[in-house]
N, CA and C atoms as a LAMMPS dump frame, in Angstrom:
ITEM: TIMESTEP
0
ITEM: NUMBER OF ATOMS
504
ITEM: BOX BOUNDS ff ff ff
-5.0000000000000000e+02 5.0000000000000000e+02
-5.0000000000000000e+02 5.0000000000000000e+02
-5.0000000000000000e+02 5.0000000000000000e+02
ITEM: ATOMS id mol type element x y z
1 1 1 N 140.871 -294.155 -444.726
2 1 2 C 141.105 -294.911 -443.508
3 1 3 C 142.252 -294.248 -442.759
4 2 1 N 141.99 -293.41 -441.449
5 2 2 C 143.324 -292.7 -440.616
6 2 3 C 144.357 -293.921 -440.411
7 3 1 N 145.462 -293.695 -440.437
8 3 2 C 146.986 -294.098 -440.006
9 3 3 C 146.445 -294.984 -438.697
10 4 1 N 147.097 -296.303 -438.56
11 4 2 C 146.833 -296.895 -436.779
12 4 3 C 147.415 -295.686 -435.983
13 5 1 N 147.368 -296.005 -434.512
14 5 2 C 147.862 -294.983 -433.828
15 5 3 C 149.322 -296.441 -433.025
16 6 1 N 150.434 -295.587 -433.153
17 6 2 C 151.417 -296.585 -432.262
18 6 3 C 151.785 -295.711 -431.182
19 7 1 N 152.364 -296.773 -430.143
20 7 2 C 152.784 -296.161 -428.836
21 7 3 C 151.594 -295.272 -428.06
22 8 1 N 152.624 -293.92 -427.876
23 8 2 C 151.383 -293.036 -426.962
24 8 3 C 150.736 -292.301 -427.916
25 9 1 N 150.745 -292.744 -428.939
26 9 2 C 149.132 -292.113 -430.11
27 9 3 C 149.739 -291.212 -431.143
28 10 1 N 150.853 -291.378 -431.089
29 10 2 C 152.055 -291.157 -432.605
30 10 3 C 151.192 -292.233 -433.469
31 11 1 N 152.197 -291.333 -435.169
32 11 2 C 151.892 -292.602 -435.881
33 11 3 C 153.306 -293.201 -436.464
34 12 1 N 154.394 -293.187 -435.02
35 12 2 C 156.148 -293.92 -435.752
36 12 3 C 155.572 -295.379 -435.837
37 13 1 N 155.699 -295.647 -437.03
38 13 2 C 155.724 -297.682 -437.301
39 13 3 C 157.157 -298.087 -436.78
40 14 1 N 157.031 -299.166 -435.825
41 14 2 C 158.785 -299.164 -435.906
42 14 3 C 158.293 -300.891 -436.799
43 15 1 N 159.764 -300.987 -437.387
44 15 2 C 160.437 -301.706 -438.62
45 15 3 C 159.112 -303.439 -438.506
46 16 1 N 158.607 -303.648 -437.286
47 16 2 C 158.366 -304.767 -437.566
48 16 3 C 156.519 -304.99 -437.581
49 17 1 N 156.195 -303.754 -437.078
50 17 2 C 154.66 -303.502 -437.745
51 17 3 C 154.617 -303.194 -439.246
52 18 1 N 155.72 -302.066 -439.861
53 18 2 C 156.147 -302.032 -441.048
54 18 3 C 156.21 -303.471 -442.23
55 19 1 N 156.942 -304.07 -441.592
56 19 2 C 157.031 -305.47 -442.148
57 19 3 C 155.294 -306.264 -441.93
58 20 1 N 154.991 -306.36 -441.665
59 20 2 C 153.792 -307.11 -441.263
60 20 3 C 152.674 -306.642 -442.297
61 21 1 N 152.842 -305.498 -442.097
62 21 2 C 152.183 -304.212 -443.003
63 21 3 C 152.247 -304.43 -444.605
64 22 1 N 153.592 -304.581 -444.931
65 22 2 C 154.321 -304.917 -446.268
66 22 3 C 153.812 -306.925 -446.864
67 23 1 N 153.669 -307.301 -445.468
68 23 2 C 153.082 -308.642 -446.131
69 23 3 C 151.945 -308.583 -446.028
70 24 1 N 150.948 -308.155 -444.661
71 24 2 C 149.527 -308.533 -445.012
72 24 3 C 148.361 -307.198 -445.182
73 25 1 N 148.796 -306.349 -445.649
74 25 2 C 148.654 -305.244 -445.884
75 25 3 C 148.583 -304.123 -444.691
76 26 1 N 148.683 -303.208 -444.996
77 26 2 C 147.914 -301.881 -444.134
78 26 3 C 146.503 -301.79 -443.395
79 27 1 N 145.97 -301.06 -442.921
80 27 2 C 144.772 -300.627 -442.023
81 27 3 C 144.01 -300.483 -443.359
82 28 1 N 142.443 -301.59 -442.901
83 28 2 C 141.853 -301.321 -444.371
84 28 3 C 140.021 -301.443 -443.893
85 29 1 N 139.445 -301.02 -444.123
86 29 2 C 137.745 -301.302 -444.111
87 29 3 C 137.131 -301.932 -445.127
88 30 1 N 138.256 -302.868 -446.441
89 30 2 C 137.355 -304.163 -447.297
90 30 3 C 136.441 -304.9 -446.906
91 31 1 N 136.706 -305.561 -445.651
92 31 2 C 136.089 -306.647 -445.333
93 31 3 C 136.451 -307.621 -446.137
94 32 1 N 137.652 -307.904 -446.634
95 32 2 C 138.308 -309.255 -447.582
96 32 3 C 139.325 -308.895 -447.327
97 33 1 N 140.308 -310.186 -447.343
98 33 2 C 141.72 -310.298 -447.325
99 33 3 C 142.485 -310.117 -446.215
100 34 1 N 143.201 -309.396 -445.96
101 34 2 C 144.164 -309.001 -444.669
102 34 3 C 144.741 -307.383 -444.442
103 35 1 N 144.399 -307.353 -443.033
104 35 2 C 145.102 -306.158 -442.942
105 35 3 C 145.824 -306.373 -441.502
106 36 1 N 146.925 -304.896 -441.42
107 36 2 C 147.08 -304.625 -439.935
108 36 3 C 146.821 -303.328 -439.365
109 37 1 N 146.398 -303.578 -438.132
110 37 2 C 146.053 -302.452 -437.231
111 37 3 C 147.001 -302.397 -435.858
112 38 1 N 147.275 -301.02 -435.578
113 38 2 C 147.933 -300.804 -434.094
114 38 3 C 147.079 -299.817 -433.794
115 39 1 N 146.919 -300.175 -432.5
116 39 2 C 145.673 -299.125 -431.366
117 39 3 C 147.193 -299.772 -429.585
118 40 1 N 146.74 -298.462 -429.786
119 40 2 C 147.235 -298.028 -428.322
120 40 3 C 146.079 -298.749 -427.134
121 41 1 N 146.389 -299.563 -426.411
122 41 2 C 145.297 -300.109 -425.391
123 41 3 C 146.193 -300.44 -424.016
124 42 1 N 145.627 -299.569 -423.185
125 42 2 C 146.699 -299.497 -422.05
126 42 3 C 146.476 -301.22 -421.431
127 43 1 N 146.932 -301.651 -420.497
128 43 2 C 147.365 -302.579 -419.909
129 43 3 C 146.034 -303.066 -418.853
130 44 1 N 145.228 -302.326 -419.017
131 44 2 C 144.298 -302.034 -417.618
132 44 3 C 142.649 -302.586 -418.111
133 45 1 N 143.204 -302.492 -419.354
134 45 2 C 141.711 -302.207 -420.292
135 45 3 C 141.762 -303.752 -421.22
136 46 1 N 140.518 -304.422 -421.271
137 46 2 C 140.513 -306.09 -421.777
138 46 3 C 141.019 -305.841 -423.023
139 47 1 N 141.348 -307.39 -423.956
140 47 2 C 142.197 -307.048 -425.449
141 47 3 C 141.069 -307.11 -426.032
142 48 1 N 139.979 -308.046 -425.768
143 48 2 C 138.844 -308.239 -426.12
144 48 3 C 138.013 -307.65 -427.151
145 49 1 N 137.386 -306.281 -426.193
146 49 2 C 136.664 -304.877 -426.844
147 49 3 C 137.993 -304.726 -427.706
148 50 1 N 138.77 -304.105 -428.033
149 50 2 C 139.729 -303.416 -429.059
150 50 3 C 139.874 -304.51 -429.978
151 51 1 N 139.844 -306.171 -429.897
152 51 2 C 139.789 -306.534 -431.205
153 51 3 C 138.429 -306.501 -431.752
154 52 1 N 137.218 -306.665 -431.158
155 52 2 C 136.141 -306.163 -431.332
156 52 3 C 135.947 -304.88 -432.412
157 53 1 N 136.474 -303.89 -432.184
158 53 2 C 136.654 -302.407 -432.546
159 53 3 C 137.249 -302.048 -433.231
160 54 1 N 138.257 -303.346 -433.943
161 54 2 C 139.4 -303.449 -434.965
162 54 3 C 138.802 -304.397 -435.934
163 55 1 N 137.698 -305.635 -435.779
164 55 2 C 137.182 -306.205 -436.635
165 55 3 C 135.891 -305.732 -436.957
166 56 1 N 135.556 -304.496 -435.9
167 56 2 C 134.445 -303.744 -437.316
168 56 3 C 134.747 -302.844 -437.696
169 57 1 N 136.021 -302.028 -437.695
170 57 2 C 136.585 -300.998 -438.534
171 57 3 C 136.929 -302.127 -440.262
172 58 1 N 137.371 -302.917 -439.64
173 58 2 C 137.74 -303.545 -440.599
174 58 3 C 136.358 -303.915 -441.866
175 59 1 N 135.755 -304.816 -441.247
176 59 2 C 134.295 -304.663 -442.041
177 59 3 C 133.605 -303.496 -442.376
178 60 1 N 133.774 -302.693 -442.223
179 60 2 C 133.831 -301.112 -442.638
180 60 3 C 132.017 -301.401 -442.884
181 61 1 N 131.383 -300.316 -443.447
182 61 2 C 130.143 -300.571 -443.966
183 61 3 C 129.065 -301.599 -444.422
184 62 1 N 129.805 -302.874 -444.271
185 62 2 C 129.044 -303.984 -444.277
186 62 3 C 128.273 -304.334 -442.783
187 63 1 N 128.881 -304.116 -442.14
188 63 2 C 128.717 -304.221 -440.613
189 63 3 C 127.455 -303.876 -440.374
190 64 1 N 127.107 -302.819 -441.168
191 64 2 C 125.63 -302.013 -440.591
192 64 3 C 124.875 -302.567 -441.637
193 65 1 N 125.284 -302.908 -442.88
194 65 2 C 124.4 -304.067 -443.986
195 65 3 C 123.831 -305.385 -443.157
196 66 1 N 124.804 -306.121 -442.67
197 66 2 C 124.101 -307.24 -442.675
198 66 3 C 124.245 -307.286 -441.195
199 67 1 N 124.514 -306.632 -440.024
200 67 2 C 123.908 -306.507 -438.65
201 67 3 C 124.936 -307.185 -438.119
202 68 1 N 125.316 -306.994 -437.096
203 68 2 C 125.952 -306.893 -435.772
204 68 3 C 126.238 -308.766 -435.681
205 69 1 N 124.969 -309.624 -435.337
206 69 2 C 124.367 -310.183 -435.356
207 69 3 C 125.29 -311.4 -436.242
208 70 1 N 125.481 -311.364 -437.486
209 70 2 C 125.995 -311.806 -438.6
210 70 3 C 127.362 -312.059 -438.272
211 71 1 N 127.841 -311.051 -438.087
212 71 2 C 129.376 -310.868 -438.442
213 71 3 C 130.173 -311.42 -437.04
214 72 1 N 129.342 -311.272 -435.689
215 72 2 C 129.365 -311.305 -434.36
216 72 3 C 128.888 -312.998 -433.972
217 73 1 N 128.559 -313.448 -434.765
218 73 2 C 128.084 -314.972 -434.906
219 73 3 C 129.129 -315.97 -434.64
220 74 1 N 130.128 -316.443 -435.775
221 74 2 C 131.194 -316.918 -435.056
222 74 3 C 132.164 -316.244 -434.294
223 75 1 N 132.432 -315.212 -434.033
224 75 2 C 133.169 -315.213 -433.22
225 75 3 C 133.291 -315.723 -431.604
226 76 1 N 134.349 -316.084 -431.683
227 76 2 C 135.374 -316.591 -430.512
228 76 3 C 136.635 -316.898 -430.109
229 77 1 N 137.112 -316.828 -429.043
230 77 2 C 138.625 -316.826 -428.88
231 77 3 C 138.649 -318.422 -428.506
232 78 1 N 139.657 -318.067 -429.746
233 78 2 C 140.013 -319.584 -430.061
234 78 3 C 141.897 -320.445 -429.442
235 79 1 N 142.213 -319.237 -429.004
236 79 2 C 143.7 -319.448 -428.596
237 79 3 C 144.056 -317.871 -427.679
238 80 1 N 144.923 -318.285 -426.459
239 80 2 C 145.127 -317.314 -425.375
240 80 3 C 146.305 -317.981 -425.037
241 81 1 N 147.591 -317.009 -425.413
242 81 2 C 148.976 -317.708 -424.661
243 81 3 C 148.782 -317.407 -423.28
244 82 1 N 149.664 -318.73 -423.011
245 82 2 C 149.434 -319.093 -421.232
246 82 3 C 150.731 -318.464 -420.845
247 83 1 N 151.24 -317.895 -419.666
248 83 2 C 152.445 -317.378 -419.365
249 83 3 C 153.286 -318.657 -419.303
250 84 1 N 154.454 -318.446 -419.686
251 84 2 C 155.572 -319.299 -419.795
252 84 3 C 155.41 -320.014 -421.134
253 85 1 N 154.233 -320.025 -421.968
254 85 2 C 154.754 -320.554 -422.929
255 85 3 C 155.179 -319.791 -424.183
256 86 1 N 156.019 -320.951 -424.996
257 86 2 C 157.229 -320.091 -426.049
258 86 3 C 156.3 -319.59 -426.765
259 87 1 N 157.344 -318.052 -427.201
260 87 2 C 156.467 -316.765 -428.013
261 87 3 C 156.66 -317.99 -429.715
262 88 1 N 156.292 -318.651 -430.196
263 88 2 C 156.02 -318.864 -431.094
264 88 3 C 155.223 -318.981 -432.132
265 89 1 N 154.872 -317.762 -433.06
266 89 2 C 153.508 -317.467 -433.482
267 89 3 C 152.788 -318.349 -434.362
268 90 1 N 154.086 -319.318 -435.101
269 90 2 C 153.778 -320.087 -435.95
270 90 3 C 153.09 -321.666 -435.663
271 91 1 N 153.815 -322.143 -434.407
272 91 2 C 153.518 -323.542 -434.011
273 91 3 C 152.306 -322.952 -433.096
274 92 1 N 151.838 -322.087 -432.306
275 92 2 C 150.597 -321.437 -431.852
276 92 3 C 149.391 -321.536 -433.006
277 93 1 N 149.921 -320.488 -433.707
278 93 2 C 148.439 -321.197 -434.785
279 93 3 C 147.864 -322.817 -434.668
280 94 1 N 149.505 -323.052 -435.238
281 94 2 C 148.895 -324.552 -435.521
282 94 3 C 148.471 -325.496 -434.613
283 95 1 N 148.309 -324.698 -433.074
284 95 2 C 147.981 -326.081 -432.428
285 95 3 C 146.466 -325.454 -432.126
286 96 1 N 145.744 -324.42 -432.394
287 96 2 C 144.298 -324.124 -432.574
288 96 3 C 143.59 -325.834 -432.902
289 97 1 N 143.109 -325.94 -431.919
290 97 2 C 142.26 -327.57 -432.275
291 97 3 C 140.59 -326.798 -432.719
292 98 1 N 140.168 -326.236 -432.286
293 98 2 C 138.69 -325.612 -433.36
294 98 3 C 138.848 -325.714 -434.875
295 99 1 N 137.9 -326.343 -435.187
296 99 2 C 138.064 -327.233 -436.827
297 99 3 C 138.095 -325.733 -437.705
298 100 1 N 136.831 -324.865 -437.563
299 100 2 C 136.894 -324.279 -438.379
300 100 3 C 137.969 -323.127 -438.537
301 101 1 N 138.187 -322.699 -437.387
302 101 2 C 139.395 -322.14 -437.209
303 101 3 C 140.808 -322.458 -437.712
304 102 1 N 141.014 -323.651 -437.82
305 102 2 C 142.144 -324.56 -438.053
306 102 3 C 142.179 -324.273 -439.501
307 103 1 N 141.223 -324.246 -440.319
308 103 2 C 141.253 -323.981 -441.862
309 103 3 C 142.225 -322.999 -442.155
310 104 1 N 141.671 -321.841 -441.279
311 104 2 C 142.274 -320.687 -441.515
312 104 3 C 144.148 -320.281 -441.611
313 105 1 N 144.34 -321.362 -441.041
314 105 2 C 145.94 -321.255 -440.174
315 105 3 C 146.227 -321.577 -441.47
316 106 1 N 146.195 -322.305 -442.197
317 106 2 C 147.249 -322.608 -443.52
318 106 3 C 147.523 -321.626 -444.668
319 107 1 N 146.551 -320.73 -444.232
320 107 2 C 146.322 -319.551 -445.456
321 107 3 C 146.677 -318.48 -445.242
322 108 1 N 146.509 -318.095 -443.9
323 108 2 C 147.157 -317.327 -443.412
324 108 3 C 148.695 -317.332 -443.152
325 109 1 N 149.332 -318.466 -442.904
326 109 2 C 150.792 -318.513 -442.849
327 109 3 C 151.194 -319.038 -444.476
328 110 1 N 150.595 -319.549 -445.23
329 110 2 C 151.293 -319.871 -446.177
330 110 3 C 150.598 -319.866 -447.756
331 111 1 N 149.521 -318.672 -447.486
332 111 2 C 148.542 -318.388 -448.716
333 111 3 C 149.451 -317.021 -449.204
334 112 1 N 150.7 -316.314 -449.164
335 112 2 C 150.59 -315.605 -449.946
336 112 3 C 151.887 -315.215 -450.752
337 113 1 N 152.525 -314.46 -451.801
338 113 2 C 153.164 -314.992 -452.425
339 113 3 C 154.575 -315.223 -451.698
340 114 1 N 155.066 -314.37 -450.972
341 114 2 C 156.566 -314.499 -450.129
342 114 3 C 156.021 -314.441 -448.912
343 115 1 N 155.508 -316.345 -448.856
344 115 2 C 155.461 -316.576 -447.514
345 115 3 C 156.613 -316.521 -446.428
346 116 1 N 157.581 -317.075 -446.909
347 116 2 C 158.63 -316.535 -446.053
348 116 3 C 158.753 -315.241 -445.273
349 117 1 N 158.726 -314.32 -446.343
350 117 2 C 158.59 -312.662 -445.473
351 117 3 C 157.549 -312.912 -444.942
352 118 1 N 156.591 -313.12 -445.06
353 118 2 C 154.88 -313.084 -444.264
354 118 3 C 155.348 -313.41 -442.732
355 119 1 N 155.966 -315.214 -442.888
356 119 2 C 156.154 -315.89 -441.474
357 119 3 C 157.439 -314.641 -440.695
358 120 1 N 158.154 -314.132 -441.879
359 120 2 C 159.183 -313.624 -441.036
360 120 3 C 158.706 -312.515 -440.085
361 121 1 N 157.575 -311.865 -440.602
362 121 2 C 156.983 -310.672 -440.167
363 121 3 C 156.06 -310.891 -439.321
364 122 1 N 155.347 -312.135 -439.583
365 122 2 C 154.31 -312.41 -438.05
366 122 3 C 155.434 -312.57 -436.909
367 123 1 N 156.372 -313.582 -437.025
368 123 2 C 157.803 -313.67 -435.811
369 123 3 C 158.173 -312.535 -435.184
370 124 1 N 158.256 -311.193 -436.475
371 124 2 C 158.661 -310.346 -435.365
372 124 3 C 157.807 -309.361 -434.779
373 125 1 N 156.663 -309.451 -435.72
374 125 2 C 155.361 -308.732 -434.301
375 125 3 C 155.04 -309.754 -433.036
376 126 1 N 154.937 -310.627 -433.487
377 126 2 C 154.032 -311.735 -432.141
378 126 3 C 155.349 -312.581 -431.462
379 127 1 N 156.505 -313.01 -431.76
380 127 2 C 157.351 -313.296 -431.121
381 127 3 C 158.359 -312.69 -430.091
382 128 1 N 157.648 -311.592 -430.512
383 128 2 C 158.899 -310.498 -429.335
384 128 3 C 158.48 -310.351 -428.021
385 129 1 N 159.762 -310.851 -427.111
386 129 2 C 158.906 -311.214 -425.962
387 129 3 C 158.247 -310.149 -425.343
388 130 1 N 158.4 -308.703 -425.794
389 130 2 C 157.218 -307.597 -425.269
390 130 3 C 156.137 -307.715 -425.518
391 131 1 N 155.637 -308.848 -426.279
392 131 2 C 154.422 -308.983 -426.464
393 131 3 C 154.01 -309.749 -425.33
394 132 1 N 153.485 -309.864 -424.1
395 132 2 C 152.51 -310.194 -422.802
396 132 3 C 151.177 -311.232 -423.227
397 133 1 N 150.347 -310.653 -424.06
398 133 2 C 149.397 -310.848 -424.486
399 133 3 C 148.871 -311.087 -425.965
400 134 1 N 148.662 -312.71 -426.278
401 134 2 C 148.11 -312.79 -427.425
402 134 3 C 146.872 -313.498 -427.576
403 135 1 N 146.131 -313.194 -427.877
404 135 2 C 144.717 -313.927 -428.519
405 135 3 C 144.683 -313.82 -430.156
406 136 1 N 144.19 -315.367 -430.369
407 136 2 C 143.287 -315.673 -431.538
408 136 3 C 141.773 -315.832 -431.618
409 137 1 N 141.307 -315.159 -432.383
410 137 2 C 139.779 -314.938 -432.71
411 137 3 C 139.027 -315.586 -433.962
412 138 1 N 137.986 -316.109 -433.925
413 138 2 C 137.376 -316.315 -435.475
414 138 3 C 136.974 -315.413 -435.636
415 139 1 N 136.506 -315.077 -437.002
416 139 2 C 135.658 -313.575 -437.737
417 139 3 C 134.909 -314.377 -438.666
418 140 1 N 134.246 -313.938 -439.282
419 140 2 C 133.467 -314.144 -440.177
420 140 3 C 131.671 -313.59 -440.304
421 141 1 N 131.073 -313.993 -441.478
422 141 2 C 129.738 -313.632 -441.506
423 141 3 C 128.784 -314.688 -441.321
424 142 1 N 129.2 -315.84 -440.563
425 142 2 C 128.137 -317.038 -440.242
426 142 3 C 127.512 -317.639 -441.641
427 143 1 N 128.294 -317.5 -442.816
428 143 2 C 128.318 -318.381 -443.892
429 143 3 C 129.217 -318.481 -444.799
430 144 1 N 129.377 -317.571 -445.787
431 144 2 C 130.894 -317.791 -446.494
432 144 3 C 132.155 -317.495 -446.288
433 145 1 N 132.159 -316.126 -445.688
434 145 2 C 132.674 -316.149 -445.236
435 145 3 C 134.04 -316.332 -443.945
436 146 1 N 135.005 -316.178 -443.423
437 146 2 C 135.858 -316.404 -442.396
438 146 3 C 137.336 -316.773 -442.275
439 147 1 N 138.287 -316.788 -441.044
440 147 2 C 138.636 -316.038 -440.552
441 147 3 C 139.214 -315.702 -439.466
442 148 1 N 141.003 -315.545 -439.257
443 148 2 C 140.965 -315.157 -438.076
444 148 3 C 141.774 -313.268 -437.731
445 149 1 N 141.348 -313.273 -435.958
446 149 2 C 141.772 -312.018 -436.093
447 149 3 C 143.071 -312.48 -434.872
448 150 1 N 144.248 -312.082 -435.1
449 150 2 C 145.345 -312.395 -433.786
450 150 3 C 145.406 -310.69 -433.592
451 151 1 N 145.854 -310.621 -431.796
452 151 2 C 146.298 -309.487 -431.257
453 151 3 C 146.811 -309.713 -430.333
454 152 1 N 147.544 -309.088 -430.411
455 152 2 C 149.193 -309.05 -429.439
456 152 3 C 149.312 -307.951 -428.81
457 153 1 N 149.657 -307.309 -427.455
458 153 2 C 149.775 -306.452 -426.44
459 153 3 C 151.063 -306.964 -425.917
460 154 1 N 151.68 -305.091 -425.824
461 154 2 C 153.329 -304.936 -425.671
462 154 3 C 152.496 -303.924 -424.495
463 155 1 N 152.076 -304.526 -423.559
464 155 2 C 151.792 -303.482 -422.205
465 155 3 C 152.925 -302.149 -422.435
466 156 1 N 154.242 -302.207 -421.905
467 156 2 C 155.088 -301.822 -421.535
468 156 3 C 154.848 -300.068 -422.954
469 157 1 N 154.637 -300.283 -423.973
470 157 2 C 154.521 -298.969 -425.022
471 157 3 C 152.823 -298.815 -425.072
472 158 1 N 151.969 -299.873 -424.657
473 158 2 C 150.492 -299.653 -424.758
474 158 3 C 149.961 -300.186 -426.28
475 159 1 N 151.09 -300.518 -426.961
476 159 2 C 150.823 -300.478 -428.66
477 159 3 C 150.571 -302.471 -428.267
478 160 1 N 149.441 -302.714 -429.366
479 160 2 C 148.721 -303.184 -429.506
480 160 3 C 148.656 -303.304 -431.369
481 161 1 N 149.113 -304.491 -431.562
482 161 2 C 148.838 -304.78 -432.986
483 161 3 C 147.693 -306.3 -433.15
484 162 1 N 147.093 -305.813 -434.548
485 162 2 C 146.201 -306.743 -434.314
486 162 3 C 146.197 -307.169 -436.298
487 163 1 N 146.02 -308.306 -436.647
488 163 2 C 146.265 -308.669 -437.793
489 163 3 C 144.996 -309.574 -438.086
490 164 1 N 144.011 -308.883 -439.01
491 164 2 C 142.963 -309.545 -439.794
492 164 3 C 142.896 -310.3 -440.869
493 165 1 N 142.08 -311.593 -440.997
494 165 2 C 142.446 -312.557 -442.059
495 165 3 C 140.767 -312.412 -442.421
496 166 1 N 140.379 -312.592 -443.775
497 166 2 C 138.998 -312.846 -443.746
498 166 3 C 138.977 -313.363 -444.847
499 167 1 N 138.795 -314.195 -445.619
500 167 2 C 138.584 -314.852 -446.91
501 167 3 C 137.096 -315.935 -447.047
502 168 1 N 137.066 -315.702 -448.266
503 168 2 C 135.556 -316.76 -448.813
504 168 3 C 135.911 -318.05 -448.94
């Protein structure tokens, strides 16, 4: 699996993709568990397609197993910060009112062993106010799977981090 690309298509992690990295893992094509990804996505271009393009890197070879179709089923954006409101990544989850989505939020902030570092490390990717742009996504395979995907856009460097949850 190549290195994400940060900034203008370096691969410098600075300290708080690092951290994020260290709690919910690295850039991965399992299709289980968690990873993170940074893609460079200029300011001009929707967040949309690139989390798209980040949740089937992620599903790696299953994708073409069980079809487009499957995996592309639930998804939807389930949360879009509104300008002016507080960068808070944690009380954001939790106010996701989509049921099935809502599952996801507890496991993701507090399924793994040093949740603390976890929350500390989502705060400082998605709380920094260079982040402009955040969406939450469902993922999943339209049965046991699911899932969410968050991505955050720092226009100003083009870097674009995006953090996958997928569990049974």
């Amino acid at each position: 699996m190549p290195e994400s690309e940060y900034r203008d298509g370096t691969t410098h992690r600075p300290d708080c993709i690092r951290d994020l990295e260290a709690a919910y893992g690295p850039p991965s094509n399992s299709a289980f568990g968690s990873a993170v990804f940074s893609r460079r996505v200029d300011s001009s271009d929707e967040l949309e397609p690139a989390a798209i393009a980040v949740y089937r890197a992620f599903i790696g070879e299953l994708w073409a197993r069980y079809g487009e179709d499957a995996w592309m089923g639930p998804w939807k954006k389930v949360y879009a910060r509104g300008i002016g409101t507080e960068h808070e990544i944690d009380a954001e989850l939790g106010s996701i009112a989509d049921p099935s989505a809502s599952e996801s939020v507890p496991m993701l902030l507090d399924g793994f062993e040093d949740r603390e570092r976890a929350r500390a490390a989502l705060a400082a990717a998605y709380d920094d106010p260079a982040v402009t742009e955040l969406a939450v996504y469902t993922i999943g395979d339209g049965e046991a799977m699911s899932g969410l995907l968050v991505a955050g856009r720092r226009p100003q460097s083009k870097a674009t981090t995006f953090l996958v949850f997928l569990m049974d």
